[in-house]
Structures are given as structure tokens and as C-alpha cells.
C-alpha positions, -999 to 999 in steps of 0.1 A, spaced: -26 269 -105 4 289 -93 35 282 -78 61 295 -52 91 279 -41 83 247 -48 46 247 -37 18 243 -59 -13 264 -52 -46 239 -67 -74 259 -76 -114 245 -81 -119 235 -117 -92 230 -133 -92 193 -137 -67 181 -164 -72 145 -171 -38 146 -192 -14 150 -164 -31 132 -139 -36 96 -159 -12 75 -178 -21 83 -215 -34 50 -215 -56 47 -192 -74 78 -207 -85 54 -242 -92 28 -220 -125 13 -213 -131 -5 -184 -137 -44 -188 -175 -50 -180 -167 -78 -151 -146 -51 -131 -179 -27 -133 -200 -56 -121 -179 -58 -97 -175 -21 -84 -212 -21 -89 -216 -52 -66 -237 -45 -34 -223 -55 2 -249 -84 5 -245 -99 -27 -207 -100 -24 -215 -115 11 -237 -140 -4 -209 -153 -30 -179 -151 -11 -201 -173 21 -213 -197 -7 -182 -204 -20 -162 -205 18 -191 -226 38 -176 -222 74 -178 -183 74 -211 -173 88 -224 -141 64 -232 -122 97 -196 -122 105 -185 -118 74 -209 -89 73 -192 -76 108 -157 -76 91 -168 -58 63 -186 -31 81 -161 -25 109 -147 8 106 -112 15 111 -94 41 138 -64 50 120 -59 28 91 -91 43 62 -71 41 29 -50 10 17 -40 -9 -10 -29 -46 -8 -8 -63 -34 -22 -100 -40 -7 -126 -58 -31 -149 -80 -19 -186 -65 -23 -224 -65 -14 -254 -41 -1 -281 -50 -30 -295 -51 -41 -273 -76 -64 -247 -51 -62 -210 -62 -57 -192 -33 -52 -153 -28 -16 -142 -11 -13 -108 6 22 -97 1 21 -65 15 -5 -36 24 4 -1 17 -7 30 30 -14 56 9 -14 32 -20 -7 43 -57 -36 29 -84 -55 55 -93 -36 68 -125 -40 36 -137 -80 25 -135 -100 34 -159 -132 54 -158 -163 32 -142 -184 62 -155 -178 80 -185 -192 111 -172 -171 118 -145 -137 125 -155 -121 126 -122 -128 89 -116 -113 74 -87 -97 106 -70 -132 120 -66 -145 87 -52 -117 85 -28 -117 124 -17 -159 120 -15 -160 91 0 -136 86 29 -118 117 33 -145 146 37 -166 128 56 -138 119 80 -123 155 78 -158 172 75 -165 178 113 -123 197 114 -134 215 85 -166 228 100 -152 237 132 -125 256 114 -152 280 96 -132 282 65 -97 288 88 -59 269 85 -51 257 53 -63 223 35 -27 204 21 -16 176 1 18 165 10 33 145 -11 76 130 -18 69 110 -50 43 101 -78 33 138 -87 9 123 -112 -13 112 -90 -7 131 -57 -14 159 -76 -47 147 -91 -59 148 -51 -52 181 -50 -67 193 -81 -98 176 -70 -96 182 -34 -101 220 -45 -133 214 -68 -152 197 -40 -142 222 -15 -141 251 -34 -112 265 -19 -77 268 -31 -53 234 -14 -17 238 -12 4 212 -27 37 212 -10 62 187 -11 83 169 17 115 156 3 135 133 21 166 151 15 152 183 31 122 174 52 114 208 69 122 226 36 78 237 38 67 221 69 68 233 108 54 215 137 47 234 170 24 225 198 19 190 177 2 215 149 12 212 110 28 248 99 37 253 61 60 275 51 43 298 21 55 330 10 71 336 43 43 335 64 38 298 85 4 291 75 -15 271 103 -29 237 83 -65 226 91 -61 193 75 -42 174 48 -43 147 26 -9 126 29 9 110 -4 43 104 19 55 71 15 94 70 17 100 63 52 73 89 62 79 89 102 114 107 93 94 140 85 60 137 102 59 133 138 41 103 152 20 122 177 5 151 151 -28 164 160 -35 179 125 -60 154 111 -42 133 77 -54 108 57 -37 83 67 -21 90 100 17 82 108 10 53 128 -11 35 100 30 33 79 46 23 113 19 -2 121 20 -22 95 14 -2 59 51 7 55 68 -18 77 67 -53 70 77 -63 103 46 -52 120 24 -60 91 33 -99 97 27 -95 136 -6 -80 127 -16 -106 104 -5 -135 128 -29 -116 157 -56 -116 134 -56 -150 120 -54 -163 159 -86 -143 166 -102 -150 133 -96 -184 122 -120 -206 140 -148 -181 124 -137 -193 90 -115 -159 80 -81 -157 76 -51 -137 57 -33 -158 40 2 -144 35 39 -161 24 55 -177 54 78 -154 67 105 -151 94 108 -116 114 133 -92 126 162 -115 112 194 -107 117 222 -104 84 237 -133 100 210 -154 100 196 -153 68 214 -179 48 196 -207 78 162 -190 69 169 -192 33 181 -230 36 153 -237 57 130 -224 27 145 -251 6 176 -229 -9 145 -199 -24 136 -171 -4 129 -134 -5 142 -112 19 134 -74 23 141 -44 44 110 -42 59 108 1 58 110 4 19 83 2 -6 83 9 -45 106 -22 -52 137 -9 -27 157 -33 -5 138 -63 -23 165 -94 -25 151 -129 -48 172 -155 -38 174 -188 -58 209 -196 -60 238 -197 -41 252 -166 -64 221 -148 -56 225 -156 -12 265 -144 -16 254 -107 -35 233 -102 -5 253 -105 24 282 -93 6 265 -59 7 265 -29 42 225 -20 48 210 6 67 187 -9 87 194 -40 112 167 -64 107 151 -83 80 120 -101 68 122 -136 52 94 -147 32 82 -179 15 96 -171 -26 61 -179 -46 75 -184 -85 67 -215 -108 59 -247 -86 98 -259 -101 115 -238 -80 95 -219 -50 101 -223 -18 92 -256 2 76 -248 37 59 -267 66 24 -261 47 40 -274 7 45 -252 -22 24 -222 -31 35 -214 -68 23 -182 -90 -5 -190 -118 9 -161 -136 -7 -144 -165 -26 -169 -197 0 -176 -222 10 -150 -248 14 -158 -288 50 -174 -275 32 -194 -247 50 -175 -223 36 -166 -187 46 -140 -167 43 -132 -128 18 -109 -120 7 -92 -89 -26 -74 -81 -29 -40 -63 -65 -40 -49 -72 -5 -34 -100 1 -5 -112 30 18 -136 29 47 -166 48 29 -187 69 48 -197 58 77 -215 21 60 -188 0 51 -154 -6 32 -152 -12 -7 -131 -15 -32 -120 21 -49 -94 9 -79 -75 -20 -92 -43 -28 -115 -22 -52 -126 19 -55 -128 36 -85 -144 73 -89 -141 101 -75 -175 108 -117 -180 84 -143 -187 82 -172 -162 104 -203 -168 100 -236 -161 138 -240 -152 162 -214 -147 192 -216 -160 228 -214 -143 233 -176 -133 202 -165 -134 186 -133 -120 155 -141 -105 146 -108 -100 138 -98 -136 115 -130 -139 99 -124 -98 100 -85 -95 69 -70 -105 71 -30 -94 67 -4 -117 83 25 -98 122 30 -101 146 47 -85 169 69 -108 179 91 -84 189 103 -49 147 116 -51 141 110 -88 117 84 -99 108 69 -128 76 41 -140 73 13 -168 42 15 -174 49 -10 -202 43 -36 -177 13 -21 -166 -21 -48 -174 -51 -27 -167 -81 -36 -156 -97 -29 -192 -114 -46 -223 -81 -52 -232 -57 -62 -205 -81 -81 -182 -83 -112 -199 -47 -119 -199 -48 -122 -162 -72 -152 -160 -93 -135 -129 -131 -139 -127 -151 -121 -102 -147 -150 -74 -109 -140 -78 -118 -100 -75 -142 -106 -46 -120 -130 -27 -87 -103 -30 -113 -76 -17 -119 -98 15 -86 -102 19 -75 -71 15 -101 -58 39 -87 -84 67 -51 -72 59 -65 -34 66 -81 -39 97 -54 -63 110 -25 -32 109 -55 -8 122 -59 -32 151 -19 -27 155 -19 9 155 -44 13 179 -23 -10 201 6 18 193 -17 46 206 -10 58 240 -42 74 253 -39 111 244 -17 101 209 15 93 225 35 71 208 38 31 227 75 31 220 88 1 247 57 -22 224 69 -11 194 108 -19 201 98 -52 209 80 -60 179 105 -44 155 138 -55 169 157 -26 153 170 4 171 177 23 139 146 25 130 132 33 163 157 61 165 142 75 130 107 81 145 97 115 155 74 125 178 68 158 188 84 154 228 67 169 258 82 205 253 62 210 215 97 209 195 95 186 168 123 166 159 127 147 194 127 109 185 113 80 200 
């Protein structure tokens, strides 16, 4: 590996599990049910999940699950583990990410191969979708990982990414604060900026997930995994992802399929919030819809809690609402009842924490989607029955690992980290129904926002900006998008 200014040059075989796993993950062995699972074939997960849900025919099931995607190849969903009041377990996407985080984090499903889940990612969905570029490039224009946080992992792509190709990848970073630091666009082409020389870019692999359409033009013809328009459609915006859902459910739902999600209000306004909230029975969640990694997320369960948050100036216009899903005590009441969190199985002091799920997929090949890692998050306070006067609800609800410590620094806890291992799967309570039935739904979620960003695509990759302005009722963010105009420059926005 060598380095100048700030890009990293990967070369084939140097693997180094160390820096590219969380210590430990590297002693962990993976629990035997999550192998099953991995290990499950398409028609026996077809067979379970139709036994169990008897209105979903298993050829459409089948159709869902080998439907491959446009845009959107590469997600990861985070699932909460839920019951109704009527005590059915249920499965609740809150949010699908693009270019998801997980794979530092999985253990090895065989010992042998070190790489683990970066080579089945790479192998898997993006060579063969970048193999025909590749080929007609005869070995010209450089392959990239771009990346703005989680060097652990963004990394490990391109360490591997230059042992199957067998070609040095350039790892080059795209900081928010300088977003054109290594990167040129001309002609709707990717240029990076290496020793002086603007290197053309064949193809890349994208790890850009802070607001991503602020230094990657929309209309890019250099092939990424995923694509710009797989954030705006849905993976990074919240907004969208809810309209995507909603279209899906409406085509889907008399075949037996649905995504079940929180209730949740779009592109409200600062003013309105506090009637959402009310409406929500007093508990609510409400989140910029353009941030990930725990940013502009607001628990609300008290009045004190409502005040902080419109006391406060915020970038962005518009907000989401959503259903807040804590113990049954105090979540929110909607039209459909109460959805409350199971949480994790009691600890020595028979406490239970909140816990979400990140299931990651990729459209494999060209057969079918499945699953490519999993991990578990609980929240830094255990779950209590009542909460007390002045409490934060945050601590007991938020469950992201990443923090911000910085204007572009991050930092992780991975002590709240619960593996999918010998070890830490049996605190969550999951069996393989509950694996299989987050796969389905995470799947759904996937090719709901693809179905959105193909709706986004002008023929010829232009960007649908009037459709998109009145889905996402917020003209700061649609004057953040680049795309790369009709005269080549980039920089012009939507």
C-alpha cells in the first residue's frame, strides 16, 4: 500500500484482517442458526416464509425475490424485532441505507476465507455488474473506492477489490468539507486527482454516505456501486423512502406482501410538529430525513423533550414524523394500536434493552437477492417500564453505534455491538423465522426505493427534478443536488 496526498494506493494480496474487523469479531464464531441461514437455499426460504404467511403465493414470492434491481444492488435495512398488542411479532423497517455498514462486524461463515463478507459482496454483485465496463476498458481508467467515513471497512473493499482484480485500486477520499479535494467530473466522467495527473476512473465502488449528492453529480456516467440516485431515492432520504414504501404496499398488498414500517408523517414543517406529535399520543420521533449514522434523530416523550426541539435553527426545511416504537407503556398510539419493541432477553439484572437489526442484501449475480451480513445494536440504557420525570429518551431508544466527534471525525461503541455469534445471538431472542422474515422485508424495502429511482431517471440519466420537488417538499435540499448541466461542468444544481 502507498500513499499520496491523502489517497491510498491498495495493492493485490495484502489482506490484513486486523484493520479491517473489529478485534472482536476476529475471535468470534459464528452462531450455527445464522450459517443455516446463510446456507438456506432460495426455495426452502420460499417454502418457510409461504408456510408461515398463507395468502402469499410462493411463485410470487419467488418473483420478488428474483427481481433484479436498476439502480438500487447493495442495501442494508435496519429492523426492529416487534409485537402488537395482541402479542404478534412483527418485523419494522425503519430505514434502508445505501451503502450500508455491517461487514466489520459479521463473523466468518467460513473459516477459510478470511476476507468474509467483503469478498462475497465484491464477487458477488459488484464484478459481475461492473465486469462488462471492465472488459470494454481492456485494463484502461482507474478502478476507485470512494469513501467519507468508516475507513475500517471502506478500506477492506479496496484491499480486496485489488486481490480479485489483480490490479492496484485507488482509495481516495471525498470529504465533505472539501469535496473536489481528489475528484473531477467533465463530460459526466469521474477524474481523480493523483500525483498531478487527472486519472480517467473506469469504475468505482462508493462508501459516500454523508449527504452524498453534494459531491457526486446525479447524472454520472462512470459506473458506482450504488449510483447517486439509489441515496436520493430513498437509501439516504427518508422522505422518499416512505413514498416508496407506500407505492409498494398499494401494488403489493392484495398478493399477501407488504413493508411494514412506523407510521409516519412526511415533509412536515417545524411548525407543525408538536400536532403530529400530539396526534401520536404525546411520543414521536422526528428526523431530518438526509442524515444517517444517528444525526438529526429527535425521541420525543415529554413535553421537555418537544420544547428542546423546536427551540433549536436546522438546516433543512422539512421533517419526517414517525410512530416512537419503545416499551408498550409509553409508545406511540396510532390508527392501527401500539407496536412496542420486544427488546433483547433479560440480563442477570432483568434488564431489556432496545435493539435494532441491520440485515444487509445485494442482488447476486444475475439469480437472485440474499442476504450478505447481519448485526445487532442495542441502546447505552436498558428499557424501563416507566420513565421517570426528565428523562432522556434518547439514551434508552437510540441505538447507533457511529458518533460524531467532529466537524469529519467519527467515532464507534462497539460496546453495544451484539453480534451475530455463539455468544451474542441468543441475547436477542431471534430464530430463523425472525431472520428469514427481516430478509423478505428487507428485500421489499430495496426494490421499493429502486422502483423510485427509476421513476427519477429521465431517459438518457437526467435527473426528474419537477417529480422529485414534489415528493420532497424542500428546496434546500433540492438546491444541494448536483448534476453535471448540459455544458459538462459539474457543480450546476438541480
Amino acid at each position: 500500500m502507498t500513499t499520496s496526498a491523502g489517497i491510498e494506493v491498495f495493492n493485490p494480496g495484502e489482506f490484513n484482517s486486523e484493520r479491517h474487523f473489529y478485534p472482536r469479531t476476529l475471535n468470534a464464531q459464528i452462531h450455527p442458526q445464522v450459517a443455516s441461514f446463510f446456507r438456506m437455499s432460495q426455495e426452502r426460504l420460499i417454502s418457510r416464509y409461504c408456510h408461515l404467511h398463507p395468502f402469499v403465493q410462493q411463485d410470487v414470492l419467488r418473483e420478488i425475490l428474483s427481481t433484479p434491481p436498476r439502480y438500487f444492488r447493495w442495501s442494508g435495512t435496519d429492523v426492529f424485532n416487534v409485537s402488537t398488542e395482541d402479542g404478534v411479532r412483527q418485523k419494522l423497517v425503519v430505514e434502508t441505507n445505501s451503502c450500508p455498514s455491517g461487514q466489520k462486524s459479521f463473523p466468518l461463515l467460513e473459516e477459510e476465507n478470511e476476507e468474509g463478507g467483503y469478498r462475497r459482496l465484491l464477487e458477488q454483485t459488484f464484478l459481475p455488474l461492473m465486469s462488462k465496463t471492465l472488459r470494454k476498458q481492456g485494463g484502461e481508467g482507474e478502478v476507485v473506492v470512494l469513501y467519507d467515513k468508516n475507513e475500517m471497512e471502506s478500506s477492506g473493499y479496496a484491499q480486496v477489490l485489488a486481490t480479485l482484480l489483480d490490479r492496484p485500486v485507488l482509495y481516495v477520499p471525498c470529504p465533505v468539507s472539501d469535496p473536489h479535494r481528489h475528484t473531477t467530473v467533465r463530460d459526466r466522467q469521474l477524474f481523480v486527482n493523483y500525483n498531478g495527473e487527472e486519472l480517467p476512473v473506469a469504475c468505482g465502488f462508493r462508501y459516500v454516505t454523508q449527504r452524498p449528492w453534494t459531491r457526486l453529480p446525479f447524472d454520472l456516467k462512470t459506473p458506482l456501486l450504488n449510483p447517486i440516485v439509489a441515496c436520493l431515492a430513498g437509501g439516504r432520504n427518508k422522505t422518499l423512502a416512505a413514498k416508496a414504501y407506500e407505492a409498494f404496499n398499494a401494488k403489493h398488498r392484495e398478493r399477501g406482501l407488504e413493508i411494514r414500517t412506523p407510521a409516519s408523517f412526511t415533509n412536515v414543517r417545524k411548525a407543525e410538529v408538536p400536532l403530529i406529535v400530539a396526534q401520536l399520543g404525546g411520543k414521536a420521533v422526528v428526523k431530518i430525513p438526509y442524515l444517517n449514522a444517528g444525526q438529526g434523530i429527535f425521541t420525543i416523550v415529554n413535553d421537555d423533550e418537544l420544547e428542546a426541539f423546536m427551540s433549536q435553527d436546522y438546516a433543512y426545511d422539512a421533517f419526517i414524523v414517525q410512530q416512537l416504537v419503545g416499551n408498550f407503556r409509553w409508545s406511540s398510539t396510532t390508527t392501527q394500536g401500539k407496536v412496542f419493541n420486544i427488546g433483547t432477553i433479560p440480563d442477570k439484572k432483568s434488564e431489556i434493552y432496545v435493539f435494532d437489526m441491520r440485515m444487509m442484501v445485494s442482488w447476486q449475480g444475475d439469480s437472485c437477492w440474499r442476504p450478505v451480513a447481519m448485526y445487532a445494536r442495542r441502546a447505552p440504557l436498558p428499557m424501563a417500564s416507566e420513565l421517570a420525570d426528565g428523562s432522556e429518551s434518547w439514551s434508552i431508544l437510540g441505538t447507533n453505534l457511529s458518533r460524531k466527534v467532529g466537524d469529519e471525525a467519527w467515532t464507534t461503541e462497539p460496546q453495544r455491538l451484539l453480534m451475530f455469534d455463539r455468544r451474542d445471538f441468543a441475547k436477542l431472542g431471534l430464530g430463523m423465522d425472525d431472520l428469514i422474515e427481516a430478509f423478505v422485508q428487507s428485500v421489499m424495502a430495496t426494490l421499493a426505493i429502486d422502483d423510485m429511482a427509476r421513476r427519477l431517471v429521465k431517459r438518457g440519466g437526467g435527473f426528474r427534478a419537477d417529480l422529485f420537488r414534489s415528493l420532497a417538499l424542500d428546496e434546500k435540499l433540492a438546491g444541494e443536488i448536483m448534476t453535471s448541466g448540459e455544458n459538462g461542468t459539474s457543480g450546476v444544481h438541480a
